[in-house]
C-alpha positions as CSV (number, residue, x, y, z in Angstrom):
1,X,-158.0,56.9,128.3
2,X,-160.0,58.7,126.1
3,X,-164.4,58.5,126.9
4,X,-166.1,59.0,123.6
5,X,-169.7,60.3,124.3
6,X,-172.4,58.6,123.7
7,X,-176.6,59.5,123.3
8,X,-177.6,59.2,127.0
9,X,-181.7,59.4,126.7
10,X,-183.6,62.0,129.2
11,X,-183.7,61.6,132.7
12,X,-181.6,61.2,135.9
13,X,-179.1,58.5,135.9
14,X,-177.2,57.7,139.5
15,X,-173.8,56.9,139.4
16,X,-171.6,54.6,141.6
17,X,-168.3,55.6,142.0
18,X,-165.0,53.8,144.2
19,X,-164.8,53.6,147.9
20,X,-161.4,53.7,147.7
21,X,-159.6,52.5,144.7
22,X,-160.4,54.8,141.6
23,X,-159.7,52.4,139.2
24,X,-162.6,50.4,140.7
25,X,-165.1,52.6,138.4
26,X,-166.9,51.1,135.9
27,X,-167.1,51.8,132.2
28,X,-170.1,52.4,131.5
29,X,-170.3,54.7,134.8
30,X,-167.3,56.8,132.8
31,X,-169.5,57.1,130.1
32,X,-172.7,58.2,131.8
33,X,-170.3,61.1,133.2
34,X,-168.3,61.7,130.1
35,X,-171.9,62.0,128.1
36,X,-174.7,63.7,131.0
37,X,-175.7,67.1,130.0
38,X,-175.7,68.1,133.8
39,X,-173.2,67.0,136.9
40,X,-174.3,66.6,140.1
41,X,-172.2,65.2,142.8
42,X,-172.7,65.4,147.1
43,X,-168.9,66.8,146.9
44,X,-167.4,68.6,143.4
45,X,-164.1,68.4,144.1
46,X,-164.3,64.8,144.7
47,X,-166.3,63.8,141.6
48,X,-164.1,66.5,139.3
49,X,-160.7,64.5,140.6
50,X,-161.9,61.0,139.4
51,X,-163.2,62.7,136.1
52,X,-159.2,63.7,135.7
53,X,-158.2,60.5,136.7
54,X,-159.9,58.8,134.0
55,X,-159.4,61.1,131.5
56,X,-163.2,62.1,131.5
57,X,-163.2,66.1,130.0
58,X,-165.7,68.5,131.1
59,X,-166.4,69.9,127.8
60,X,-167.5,73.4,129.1
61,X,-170.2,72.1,131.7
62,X,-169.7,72.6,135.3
63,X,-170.2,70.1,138.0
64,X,-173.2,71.1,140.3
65,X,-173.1,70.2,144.2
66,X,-176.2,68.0,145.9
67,X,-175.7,67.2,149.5
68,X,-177.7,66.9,152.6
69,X,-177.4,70.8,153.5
70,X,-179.1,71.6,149.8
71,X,-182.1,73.4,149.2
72,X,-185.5,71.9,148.0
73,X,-185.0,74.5,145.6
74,X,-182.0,72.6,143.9
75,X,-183.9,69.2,143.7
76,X,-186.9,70.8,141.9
77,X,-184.9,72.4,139.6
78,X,-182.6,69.8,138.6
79,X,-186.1,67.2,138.1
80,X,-187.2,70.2,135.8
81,X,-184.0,70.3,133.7
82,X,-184.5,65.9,133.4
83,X,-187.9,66.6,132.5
84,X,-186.9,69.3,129.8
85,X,-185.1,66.3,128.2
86,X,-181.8,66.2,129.9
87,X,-179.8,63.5,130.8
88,X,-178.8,64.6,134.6
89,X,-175.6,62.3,136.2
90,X,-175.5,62.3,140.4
91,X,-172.8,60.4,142.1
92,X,-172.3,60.7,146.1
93,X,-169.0,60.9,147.2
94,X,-168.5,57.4,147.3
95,X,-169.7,54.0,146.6
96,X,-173.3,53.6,145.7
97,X,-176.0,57.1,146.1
98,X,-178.6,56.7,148.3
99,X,-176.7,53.7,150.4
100,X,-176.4,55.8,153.7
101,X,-175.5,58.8,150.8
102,X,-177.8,61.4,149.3
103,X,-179.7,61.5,147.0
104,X,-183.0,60.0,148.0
105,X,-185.1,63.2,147.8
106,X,-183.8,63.6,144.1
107,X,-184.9,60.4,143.0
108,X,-188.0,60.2,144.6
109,X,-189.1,63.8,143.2
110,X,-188.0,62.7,140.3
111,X,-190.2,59.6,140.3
112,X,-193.3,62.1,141.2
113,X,-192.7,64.3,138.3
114,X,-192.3,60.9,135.7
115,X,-188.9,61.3,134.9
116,X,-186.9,57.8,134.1
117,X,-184.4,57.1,136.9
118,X,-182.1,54.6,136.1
119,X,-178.4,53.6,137.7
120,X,-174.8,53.0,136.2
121,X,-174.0,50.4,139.4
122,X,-170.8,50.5,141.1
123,X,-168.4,49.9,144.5
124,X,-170.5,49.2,148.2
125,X,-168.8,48.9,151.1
126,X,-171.5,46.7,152.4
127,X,-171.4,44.0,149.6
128,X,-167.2,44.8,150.4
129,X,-167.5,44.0,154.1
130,X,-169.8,41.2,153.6
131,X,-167.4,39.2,151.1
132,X,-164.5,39.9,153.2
133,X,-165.4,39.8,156.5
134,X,-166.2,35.9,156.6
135,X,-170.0,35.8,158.3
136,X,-173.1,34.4,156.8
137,X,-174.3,36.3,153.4
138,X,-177.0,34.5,152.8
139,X,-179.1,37.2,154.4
140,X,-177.8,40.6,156.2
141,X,-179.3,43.5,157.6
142,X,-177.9,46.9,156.3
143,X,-178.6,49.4,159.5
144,X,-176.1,52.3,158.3
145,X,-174.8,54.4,161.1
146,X,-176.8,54.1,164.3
147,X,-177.2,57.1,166.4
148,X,-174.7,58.5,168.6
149,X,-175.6,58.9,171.7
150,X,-175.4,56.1,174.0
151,X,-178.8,55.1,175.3
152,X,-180.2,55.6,171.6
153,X,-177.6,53.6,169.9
154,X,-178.4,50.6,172.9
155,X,-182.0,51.2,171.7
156,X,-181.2,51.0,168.2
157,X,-179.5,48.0,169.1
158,X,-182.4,46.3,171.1
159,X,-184.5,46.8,167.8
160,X,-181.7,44.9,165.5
161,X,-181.2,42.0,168.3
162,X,-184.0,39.4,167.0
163,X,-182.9,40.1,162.9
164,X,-182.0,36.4,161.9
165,X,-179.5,37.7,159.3
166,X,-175.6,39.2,159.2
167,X,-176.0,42.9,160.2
168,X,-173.9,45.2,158.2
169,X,-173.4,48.8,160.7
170,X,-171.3,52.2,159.3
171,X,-169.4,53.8,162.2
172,X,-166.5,56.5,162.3
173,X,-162.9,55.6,163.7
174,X,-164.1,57.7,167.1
175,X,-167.5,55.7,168.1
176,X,-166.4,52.3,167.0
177,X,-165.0,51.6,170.2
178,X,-168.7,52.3,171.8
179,X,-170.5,50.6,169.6
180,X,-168.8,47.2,170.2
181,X,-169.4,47.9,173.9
182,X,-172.7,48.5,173.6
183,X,-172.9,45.6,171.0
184,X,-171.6,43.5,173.8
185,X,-174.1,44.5,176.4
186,X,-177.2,44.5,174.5
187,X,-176.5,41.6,172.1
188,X,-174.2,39.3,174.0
189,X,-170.5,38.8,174.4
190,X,-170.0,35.7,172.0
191,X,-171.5,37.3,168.8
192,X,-169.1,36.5,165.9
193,X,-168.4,39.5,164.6
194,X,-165.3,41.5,162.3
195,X,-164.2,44.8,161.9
196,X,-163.5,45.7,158.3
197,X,-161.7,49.1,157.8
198,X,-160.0,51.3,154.7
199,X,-162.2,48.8,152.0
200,X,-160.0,48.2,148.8
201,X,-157.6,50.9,150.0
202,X,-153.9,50.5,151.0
203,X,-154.0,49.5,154.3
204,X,-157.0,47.4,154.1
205,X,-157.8,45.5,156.9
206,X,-160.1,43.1,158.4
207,X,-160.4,42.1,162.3
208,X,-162.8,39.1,163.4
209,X,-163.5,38.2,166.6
210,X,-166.2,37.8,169.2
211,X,-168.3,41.1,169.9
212,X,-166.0,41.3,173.7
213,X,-162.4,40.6,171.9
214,X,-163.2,43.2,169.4
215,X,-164.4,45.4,171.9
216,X,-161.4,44.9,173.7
217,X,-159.1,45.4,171.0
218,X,-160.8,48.5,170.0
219,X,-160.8,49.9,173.6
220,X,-157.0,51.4,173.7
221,X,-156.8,51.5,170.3
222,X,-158.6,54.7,167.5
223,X,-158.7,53.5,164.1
224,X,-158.4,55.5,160.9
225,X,-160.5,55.2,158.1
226,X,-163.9,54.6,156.7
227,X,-164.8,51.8,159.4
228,X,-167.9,48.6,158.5
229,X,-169.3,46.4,161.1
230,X,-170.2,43.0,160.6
231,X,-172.1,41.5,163.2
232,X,-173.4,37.9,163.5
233,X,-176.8,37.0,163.7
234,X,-179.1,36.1,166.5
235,X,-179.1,32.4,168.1
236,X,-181.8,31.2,166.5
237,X,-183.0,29.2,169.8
238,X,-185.3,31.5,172.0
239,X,-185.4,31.9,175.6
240,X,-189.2,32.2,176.5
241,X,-190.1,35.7,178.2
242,X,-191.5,33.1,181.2
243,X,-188.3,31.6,181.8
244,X,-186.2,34.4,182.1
245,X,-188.8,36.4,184.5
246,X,-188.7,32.5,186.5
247,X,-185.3,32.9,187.3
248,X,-184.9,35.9,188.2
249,X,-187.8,35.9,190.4
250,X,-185.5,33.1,192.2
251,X,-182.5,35.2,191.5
252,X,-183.7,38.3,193.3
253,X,-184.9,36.8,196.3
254,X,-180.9,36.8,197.3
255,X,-179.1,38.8,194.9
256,X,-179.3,42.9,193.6
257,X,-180.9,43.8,190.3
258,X,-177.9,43.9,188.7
259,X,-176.0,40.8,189.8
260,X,-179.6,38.8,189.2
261,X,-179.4,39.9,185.4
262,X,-175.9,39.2,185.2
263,X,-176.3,35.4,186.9
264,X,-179.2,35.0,184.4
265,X,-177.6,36.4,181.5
266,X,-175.2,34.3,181.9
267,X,-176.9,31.4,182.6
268,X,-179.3,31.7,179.9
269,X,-177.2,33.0,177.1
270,X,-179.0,36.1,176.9
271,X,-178.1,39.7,176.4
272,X,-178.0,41.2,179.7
273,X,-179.2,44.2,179.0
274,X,-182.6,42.7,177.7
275,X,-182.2,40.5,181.2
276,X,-181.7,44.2,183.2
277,X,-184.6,46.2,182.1
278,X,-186.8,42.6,182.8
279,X,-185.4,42.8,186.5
280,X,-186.0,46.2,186.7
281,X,-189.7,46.0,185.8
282,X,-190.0,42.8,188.4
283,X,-188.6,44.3,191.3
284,X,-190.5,47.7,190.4
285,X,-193.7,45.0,190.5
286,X,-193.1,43.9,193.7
287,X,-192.6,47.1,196.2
């Protein structure tokens, strides 16, 4: 196919590009890149491929790269070549710039210096997942990767527990395992959740589940591919603060810390690790 150019007006224009399927592009995104004065793209090689896909020609300019490793330098001049009156196209590698992608600290110095920023939409894996994966949509949570470490991913965790909404998680094929076990111990066992991997590629697939048979599932097994969490959202019926800290006062008169939080975990329907740091602080109280 053949992109005829067309007037692009001055200013930087994001681009969404496929997670997977390159014929998942828009046209009018083919025609912001077949018509921008100036390339940008988180990876060249990656942009410059689905340019030759779609037949989109170079015409003697050279794409320029933008990632999170660039200098200020590059940012500040790219804004001053949009505010010189060129039309300046930046797409991440994939999907949607700026959704757990660079691009941020371009459009927000461009915004300072009053250049227009507009976008040519495309492909999200979260708005993927979320059709796919069968929970609620009616509201979601996007937390994009949480941290890697263990304690601060359960922390990260903690802070998500209370979100009355679907929450939409990145992870790599190497942590996902981890993060449904730590899913499971800070947010419960019985969490709805799915597992959507490789979106709108090949071997697309899509595992739901409870957070512990997921967690299971992923245990002995490594995935490959880009990998989205769907996890269901809080019960929406609250266990007072008093009411936990009443039974485990009873519970600790004849059980450890940790079996007390686990009997009232249990018993309550509440994340035991919320339940373990309470018990903590109680018995800490009472030496």
């Amino acid at each position: 196919m053949n992109h005829v150019k067309v007037p692009l007006s001055a200013g930087l224009w994001f681009v969404g590009v496929p997670i997977g399927t390159a014929r998942d592009i828009t046209l009018r995104a083919l025609d912001v890149l077949a018509s921008a004065d100036v390339l940008v793209a988180e990876d060249t090689r990656s942009l410059r491929k689905l340019m030759d896909i779609h037949g989109v020609p170079l015409d003697g300019r050279r794409i320029e790269a933008l990632h999170e490793h660039s200098k200020d330098t590059q940012v500040t001049r790219l804004v001053a070549r949009a505010a010189g009156g060129e039309s300046v196209a930046y797409a991440s590698e994939a999907g949607m710039p700026l959704i757990a992608d660079p691009g941020f600290e371009l459009g927000r110095a461009a915004r300072a210096a009053g250049v227009a920023v507009t976008c040519a939409p495309g492909p999200s894996a979260v708005l993927t997942a979320l059709v796919i994966g069968g929970l609620p949509t009616d509201a979601f949570h996007f937390g994009g990767f949480l941290p890697a470490s263990r304690s601060a991913r359960q922390k990260a965790l903690q802070g998500l527990s209370d979100i009355q909404a679907t929450l939409v998680l990145y992870e790599s094929p190497k942590r996902v395992a981890a993060l449904l076990a730590d899913a499971v111990e800070v947010l419960g066992a019985d969490r709805q959740a799915s597992v959507c991997r490789e979106l709108t590629k090949k071997f697309e697939e899509v595992q739901n589940g409870t957070l512990e048979e997921l967690a299971q599932t992923f245990q002995s097994a490594t995935p490959k591919g880009e990998i989205v969490v769907l996890i269901g959202r809080a019960e929406t019926v609250a266990v007072k603060e008093k009411d936990i800290d009443g039974a485990l006062s009873s519970a600790l008169n004849d059980m450890s810390v940790k079996d007390a939080a686990a009997f009232v975990a249990e018993t309550l329907g509440v994340p035991r690790r919320r339940v373990y740091q309470r018990a903590l602080e109680l018995a800490r109280d009472s030496q």
